[in-house]
C-alpha positions in Angstrom: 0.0 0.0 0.0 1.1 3.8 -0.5 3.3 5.2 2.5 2.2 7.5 4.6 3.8 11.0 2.9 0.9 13.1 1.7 3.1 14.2 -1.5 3.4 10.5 -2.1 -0.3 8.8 -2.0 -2.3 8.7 -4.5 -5.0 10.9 -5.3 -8.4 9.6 -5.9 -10.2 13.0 -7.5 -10.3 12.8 -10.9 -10.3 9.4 -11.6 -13.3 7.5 -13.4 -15.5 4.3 -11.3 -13.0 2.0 -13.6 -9.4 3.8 -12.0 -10.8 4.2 -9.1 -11.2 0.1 -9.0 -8.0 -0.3 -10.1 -6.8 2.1 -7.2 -7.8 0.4 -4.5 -8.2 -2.9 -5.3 -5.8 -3.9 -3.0 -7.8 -2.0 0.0 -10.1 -5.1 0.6 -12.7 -2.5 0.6 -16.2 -4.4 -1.3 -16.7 -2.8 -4.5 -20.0 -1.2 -3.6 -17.7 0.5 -0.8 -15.9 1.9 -3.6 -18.8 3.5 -5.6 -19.8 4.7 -2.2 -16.8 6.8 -2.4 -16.9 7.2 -6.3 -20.4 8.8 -5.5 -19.2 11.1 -2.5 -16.4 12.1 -4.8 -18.4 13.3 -7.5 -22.2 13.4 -6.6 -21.2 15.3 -2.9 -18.0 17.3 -3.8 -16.2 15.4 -0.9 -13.2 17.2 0.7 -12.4 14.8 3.1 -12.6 11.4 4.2 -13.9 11.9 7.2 -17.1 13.1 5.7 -18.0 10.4 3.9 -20.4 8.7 6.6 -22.1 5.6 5.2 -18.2 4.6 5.3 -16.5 2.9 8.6 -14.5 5.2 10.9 -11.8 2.4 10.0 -12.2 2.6 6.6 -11.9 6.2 6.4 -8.8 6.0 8.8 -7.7 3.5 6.4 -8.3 6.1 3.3 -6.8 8.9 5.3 -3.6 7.5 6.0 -2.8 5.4 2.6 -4.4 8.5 0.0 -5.6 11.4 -0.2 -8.2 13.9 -2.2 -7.1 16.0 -4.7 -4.5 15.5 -7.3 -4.0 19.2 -7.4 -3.3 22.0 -4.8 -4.7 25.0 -5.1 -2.4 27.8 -4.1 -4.4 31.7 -5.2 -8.0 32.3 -6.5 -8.0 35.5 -7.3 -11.9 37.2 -8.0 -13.6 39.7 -10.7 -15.6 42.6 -10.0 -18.2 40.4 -12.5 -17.8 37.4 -9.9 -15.3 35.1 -12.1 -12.7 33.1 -10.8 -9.1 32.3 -11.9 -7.5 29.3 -10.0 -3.8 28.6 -10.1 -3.3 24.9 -8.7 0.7 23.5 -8.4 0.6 19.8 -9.5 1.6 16.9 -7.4 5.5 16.5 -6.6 6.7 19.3 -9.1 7.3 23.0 -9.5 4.5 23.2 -12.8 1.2 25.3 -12.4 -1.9 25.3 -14.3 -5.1 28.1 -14.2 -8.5 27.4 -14.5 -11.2 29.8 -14.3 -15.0 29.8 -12.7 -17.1 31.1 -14.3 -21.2 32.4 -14.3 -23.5 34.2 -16.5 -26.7 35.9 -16.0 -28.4 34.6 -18.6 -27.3 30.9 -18.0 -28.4 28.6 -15.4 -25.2 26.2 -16.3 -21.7 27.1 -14.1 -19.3 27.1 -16.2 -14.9 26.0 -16.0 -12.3 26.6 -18.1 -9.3 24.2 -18.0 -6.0 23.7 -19.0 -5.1 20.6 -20.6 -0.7 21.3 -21.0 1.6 23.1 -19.1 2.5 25.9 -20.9 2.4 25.7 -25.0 4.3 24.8 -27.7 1.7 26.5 -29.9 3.1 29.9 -29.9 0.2 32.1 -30.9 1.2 35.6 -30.7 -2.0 37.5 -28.9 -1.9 34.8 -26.5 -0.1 34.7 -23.0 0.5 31.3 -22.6 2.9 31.1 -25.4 5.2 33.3 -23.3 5.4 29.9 -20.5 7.5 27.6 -22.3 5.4 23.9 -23.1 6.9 22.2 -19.8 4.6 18.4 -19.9 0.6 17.5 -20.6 -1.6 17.2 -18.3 -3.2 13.6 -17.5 -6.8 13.2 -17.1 -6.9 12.9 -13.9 -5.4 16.5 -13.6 -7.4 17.6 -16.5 -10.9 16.5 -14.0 -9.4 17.2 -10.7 -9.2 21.3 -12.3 -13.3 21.2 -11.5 -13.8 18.7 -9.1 -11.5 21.4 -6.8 -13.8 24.3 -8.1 -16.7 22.2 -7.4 -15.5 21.3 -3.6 -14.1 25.3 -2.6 -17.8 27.0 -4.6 -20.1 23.9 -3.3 -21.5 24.0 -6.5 -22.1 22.0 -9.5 -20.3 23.0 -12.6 -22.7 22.5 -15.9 -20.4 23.5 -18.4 -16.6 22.5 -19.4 -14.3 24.2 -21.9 -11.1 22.8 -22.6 -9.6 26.6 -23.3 -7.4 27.2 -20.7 -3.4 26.8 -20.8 -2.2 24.5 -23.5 -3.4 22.9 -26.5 -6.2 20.1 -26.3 -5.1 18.3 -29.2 -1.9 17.7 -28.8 -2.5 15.9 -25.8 -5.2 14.0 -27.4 -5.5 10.8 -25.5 -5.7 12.5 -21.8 -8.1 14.8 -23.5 -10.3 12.0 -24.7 -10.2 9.7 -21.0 -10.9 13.3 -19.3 -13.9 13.8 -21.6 -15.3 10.4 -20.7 -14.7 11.1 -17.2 -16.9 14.1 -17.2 -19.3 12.7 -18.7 -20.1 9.2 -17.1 -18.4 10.5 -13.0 -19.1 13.9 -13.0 -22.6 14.0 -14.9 -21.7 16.3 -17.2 -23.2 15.5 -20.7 -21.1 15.8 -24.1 -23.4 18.9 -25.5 -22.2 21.1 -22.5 -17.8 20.2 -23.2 -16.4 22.0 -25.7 -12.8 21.3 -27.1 -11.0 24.5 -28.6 -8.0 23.5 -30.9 -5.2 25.8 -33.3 -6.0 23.5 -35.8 -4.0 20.1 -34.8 -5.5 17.7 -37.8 -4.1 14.5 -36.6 -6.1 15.6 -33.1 -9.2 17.0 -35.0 -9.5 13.0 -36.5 -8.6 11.5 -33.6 -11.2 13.2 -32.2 -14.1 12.1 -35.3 -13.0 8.9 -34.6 -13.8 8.7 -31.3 -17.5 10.1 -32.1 -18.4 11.8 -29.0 -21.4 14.4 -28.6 -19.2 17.5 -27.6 -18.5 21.1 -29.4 -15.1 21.3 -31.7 -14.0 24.7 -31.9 -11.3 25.8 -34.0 -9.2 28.9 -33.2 -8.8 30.2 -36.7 -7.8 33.9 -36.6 -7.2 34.8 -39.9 -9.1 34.6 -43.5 -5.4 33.3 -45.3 -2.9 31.1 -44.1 0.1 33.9 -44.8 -1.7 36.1 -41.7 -2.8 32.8 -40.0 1.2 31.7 -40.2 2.9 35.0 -39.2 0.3 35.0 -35.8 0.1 31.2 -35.3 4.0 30.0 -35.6 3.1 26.5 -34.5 -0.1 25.5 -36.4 1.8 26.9 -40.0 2.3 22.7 -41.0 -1.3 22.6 -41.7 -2.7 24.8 -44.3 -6.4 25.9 -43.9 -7.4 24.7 -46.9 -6.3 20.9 -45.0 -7.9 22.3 -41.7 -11.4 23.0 -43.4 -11.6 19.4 -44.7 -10.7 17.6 -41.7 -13.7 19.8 -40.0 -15.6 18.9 -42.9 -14.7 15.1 -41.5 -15.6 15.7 -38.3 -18.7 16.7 -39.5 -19.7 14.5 -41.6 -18.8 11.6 -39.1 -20.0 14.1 -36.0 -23.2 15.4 -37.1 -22.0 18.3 -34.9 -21.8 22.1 -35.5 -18.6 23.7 -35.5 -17.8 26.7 -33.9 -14.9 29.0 -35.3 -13.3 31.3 -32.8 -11.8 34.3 -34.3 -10.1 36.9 -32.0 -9.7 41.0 -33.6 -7.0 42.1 -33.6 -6.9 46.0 -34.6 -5.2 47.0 -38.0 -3.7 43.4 -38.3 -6.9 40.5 -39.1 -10.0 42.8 -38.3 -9.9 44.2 -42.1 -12.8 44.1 -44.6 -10.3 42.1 -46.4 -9.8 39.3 -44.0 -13.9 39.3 -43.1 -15.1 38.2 -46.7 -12.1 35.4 -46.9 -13.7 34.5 -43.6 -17.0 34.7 -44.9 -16.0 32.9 -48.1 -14.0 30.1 -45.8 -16.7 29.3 -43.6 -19.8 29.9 -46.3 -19.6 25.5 -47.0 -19.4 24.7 -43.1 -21.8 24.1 -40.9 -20.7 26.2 -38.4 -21.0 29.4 -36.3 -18.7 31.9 -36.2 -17.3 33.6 -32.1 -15.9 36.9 -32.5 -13.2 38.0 -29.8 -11.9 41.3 -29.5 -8.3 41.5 -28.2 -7.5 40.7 -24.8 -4.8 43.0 -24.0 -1.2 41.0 -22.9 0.9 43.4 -22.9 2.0 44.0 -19.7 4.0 40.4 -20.3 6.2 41.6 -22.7 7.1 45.1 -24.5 7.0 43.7 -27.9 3.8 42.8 -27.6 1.9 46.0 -29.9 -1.6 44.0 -30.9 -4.5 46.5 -29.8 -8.4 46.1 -29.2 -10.3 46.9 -32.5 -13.1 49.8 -31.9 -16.5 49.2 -31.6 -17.2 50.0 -34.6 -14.6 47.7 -36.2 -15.7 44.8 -34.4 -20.0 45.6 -36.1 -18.0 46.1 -39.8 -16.2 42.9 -39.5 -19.0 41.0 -38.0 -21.3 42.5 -40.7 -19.3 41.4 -43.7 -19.2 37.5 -42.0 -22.6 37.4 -41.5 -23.1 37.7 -45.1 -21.6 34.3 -45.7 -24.9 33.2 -44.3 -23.4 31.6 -40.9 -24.3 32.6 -37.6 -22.1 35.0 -36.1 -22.0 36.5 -32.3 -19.5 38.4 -30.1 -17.6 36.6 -27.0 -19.1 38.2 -23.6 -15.6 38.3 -21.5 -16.1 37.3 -18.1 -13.0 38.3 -15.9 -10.6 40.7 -18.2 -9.8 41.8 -15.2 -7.8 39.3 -13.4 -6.4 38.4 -16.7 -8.7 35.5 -16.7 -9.8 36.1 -19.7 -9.6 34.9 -23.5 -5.6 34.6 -24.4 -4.6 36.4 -20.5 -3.8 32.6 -18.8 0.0 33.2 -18.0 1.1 32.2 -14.2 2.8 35.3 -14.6 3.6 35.8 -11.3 4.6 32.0 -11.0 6.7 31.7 -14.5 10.0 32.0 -13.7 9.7 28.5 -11.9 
């Protein structure tokens, strides 16, 4: 059995019923023990052993001193005059950090969590602030889940919503990705429609992904109308042209049956031209798909080379004008927490980085 040194035993949040199983096995505990604690895990937001009372006191001795909780620890939450919340969690046995941020909306019932699936990213986009924390290791699922399960047990809440659109890039760490996914959905209760997957355009993830046929939301971080612009502000993506991108969406699609979203952040003077909104339009005028507009989110307190700006209102209605005319639907991202630089493109540990 694990020894005694909290750093050292294993962490049972974020595992799925099967895992968990496998985890303790060797516990002699009866297996209907074991969903007991599966069920105060994930139907009671659990903190603690000692509060899950249809168990022993010897058993939950037994739990406390051979494993613990959370994979995670939570070391800041920092809050938004608009009542979101941005999480920075240090992972088990190792100097790497992660963010995730809490979210609610007014007009939405569903609590919604945005997490990270890599440490840094090797991505590079240049409006985003993660691509200034070097890619340092993925995530597994189990750290991918635990992100909510902690938001869950500090809010007492249930969380309705998932986005995978925190540090990192989904797709490239397509297999946790997947498990986590599957974990959500059948231990946490969180159905496929309400999990959506944002991606730079990975292809081999994007099929990996058909392939694996599950009811969620692809989005595709798209930025620009041509892949010269798309290439100059999306380094890492620049091996997969868009003309390659669009058909393996077209795959998903066809094999999906679900709507993609494109995401499509403004950037003033550089991709929010007239120009780049009818090679949108014209891009996206064969897909079924909707279209997220999202103005700039400034970063530039990070780095003094950093000169993108926030298009004007008035910017943002002519470019969103000129899409809509390719027929699609086409709305504006509401920003919850700009600031506590928990917003779109802000998720940097910048006060954490140099470790």
């Amino acid at each position: 059995m694990p020894n005694n040194s909290n750093d050292e035993k294993p962490a049972l949040s974020g595992l799925g019923l099967p895992e968990l199983l496998e985890c303790l096995k060797a516990s002699d505990l009866a297996e209907y023990k074991i969903k007991q604690i599966h069920s105060w895990l994930y139907a009671k937001y659990a903190g603690s052993f000692a509060k899950m009372t249809d168990l022993s006191i010897s058993e939950r001795e037994f739990l406390e001193t051979n494993f613990k909780i959370s994979a995670l620890k939570q070391l800041d939450c920092q809050i938004s005059k608009d009542g979101t919340k941005k999480y920075l969690f240090s992972l088990d046995q190792s100097d790497k950090y992660v963010e995730s941020v809490f979210m609610k909306f007014q007009n939405r019932k569903e609590l919604s969590v945005c997490v990270s699936s890599q440490v840094g990213c090797a991505v590079g986009c240049k409006f985003c602030a993660t691509s200034f924390v070097n890619f340092k290791r993925n995530l597994t699922s189990q750290e991918i889940v635990d992100q909510v399960m902690s938001i869950q047990r500090d809010n007492n809440v249930r969380i309705g919503n998932i986005v995978y659109m925190g540090q990192g890039e989904p797709l490239l760490n397509t297999k946790e990705v997947i498990k986590s996914i599957k974990v959500f959905n059948y231990s946490v209760g969180i159905g496929g429609r309400h999990i959506t997957v944002s991606t730079s355009g990975i292809i081999p993830g994007i099929l990996e992904l058909a392939k694996a046929n599950l009811p969620i939301t692809l989005a595709l971080s798209l930025h620009a109308g041509d892949d010269e612009l798309r290439n100059s502000l999306m380094p890492g993506v620049k091996i997969y042209t868009i003309k390659d991108t669009f058909e393996a969406l077209d795959h998903y699609y066809e094999i999906t049956k679900r709507r993609i979203t494109i995401e499509y952040v403004l950037l003033a003077g550089v991709n929010d031209t007239i120009d780049q909104a009818k090679k949108l339009a014209k891009l996206i005028s064969k897909l079924n798909c909707h279209v997220n507009l999202i103005p700039y989110n400034p970063i530039n307190e990070i780095s003094d080379t950093i000169t993108f700006k926030r298009p004007s209102h008035e910017a943002q209605e002519a470019f969103k004008a000129v899409v809509e005319t390719s027929g699609r639907k086409v709305t504006s991202r509401l920003e919850r927490g700009k600031d506590i630089s928990a917003a779109c493109g802000q998720l940097h540990n910048k006060y954490l980085v140099s470790n």
